[in-house]
C-alpha positions as a printed NumPy array, in Angstrom:
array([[-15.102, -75.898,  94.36 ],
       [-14.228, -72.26 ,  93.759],
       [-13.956, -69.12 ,  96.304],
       [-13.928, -66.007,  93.762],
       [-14.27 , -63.517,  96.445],
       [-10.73 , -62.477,  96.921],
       [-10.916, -61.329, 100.76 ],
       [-13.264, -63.851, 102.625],
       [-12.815, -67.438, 103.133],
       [-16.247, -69.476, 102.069],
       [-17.744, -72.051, 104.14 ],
       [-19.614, -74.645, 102.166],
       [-21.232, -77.671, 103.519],
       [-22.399, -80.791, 100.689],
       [-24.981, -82.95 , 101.803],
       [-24.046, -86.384,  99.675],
       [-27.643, -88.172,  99.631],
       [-27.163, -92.422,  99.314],
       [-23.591, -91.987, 100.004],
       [-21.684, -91.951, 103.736],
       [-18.333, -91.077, 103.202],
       [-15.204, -91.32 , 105.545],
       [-12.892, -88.896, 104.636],
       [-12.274, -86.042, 102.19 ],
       [ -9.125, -84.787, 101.368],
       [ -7.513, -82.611,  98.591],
       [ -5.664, -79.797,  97.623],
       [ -6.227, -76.321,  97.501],
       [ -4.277, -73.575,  94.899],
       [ -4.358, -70.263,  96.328],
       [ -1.526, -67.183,  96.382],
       [ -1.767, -64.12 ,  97.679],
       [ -2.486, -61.706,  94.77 ],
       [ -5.417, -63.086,  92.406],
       [ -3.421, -62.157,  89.262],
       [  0.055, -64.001,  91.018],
       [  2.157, -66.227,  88.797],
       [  5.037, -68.335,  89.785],
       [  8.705, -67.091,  87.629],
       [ 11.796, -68.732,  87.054],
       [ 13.228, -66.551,  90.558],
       [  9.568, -67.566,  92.343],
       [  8.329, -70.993,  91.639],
       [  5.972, -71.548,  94.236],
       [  4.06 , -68.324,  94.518],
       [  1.23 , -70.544,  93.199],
       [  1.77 , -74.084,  94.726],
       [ -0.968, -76.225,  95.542],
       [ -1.605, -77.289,  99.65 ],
       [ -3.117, -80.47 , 101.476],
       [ -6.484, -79.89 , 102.98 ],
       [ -9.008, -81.916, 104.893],
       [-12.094, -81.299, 104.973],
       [-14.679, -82.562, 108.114],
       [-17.225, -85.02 , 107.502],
       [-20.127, -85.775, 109.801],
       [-22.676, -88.094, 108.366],
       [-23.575, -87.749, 105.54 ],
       [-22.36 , -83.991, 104.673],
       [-18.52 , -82.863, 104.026],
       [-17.633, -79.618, 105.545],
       [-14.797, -77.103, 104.722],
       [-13.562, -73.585, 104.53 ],
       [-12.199, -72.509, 101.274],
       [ -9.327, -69.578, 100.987],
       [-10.157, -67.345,  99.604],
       [ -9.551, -66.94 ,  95.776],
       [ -9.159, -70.682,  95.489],
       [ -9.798, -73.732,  93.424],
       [-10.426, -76.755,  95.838],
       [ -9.998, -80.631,  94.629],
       [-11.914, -83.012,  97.006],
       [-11.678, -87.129,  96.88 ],
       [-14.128, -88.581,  99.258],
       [-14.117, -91.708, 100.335]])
């Protein structure tokens, strides 16, 4: 899952027909510039972080950052 707009959080909401998950976790990769790179003098200026996302039935809810790539595993 992406969030290309680089000022607004997006909140999605996947509706996983035949399946009933319990949990979805992940990691999101996000900085604070779209164009940032990590250097030798900033290594984690682009890090990836934990996330959970909510699930409630059969949908998985979350917020992505914005300008983000977000891994899910559901379970």
């Amino acid at each position: 899952m992406t969030d290309v707009d680089p000022a607004r959080p997006a909140e999605i909401a996947v509706r996983l027909a035949g399946v009933s998950p319990r949990t979805a976790t992940g990691e999101t990769l996000t900085a604070s510039a779209v164009d940032s790179v990590n250097t030798f003098t900033a290594p984690k200026t682009v890090a990836p972080k934990p996330v959970t996302a909510k699930v409630q039935g059969d949908q998985v809810m979350l917020t992505l950052e914005p300008k983000s790539v977000t891994v899910l595993t559901i379970r």
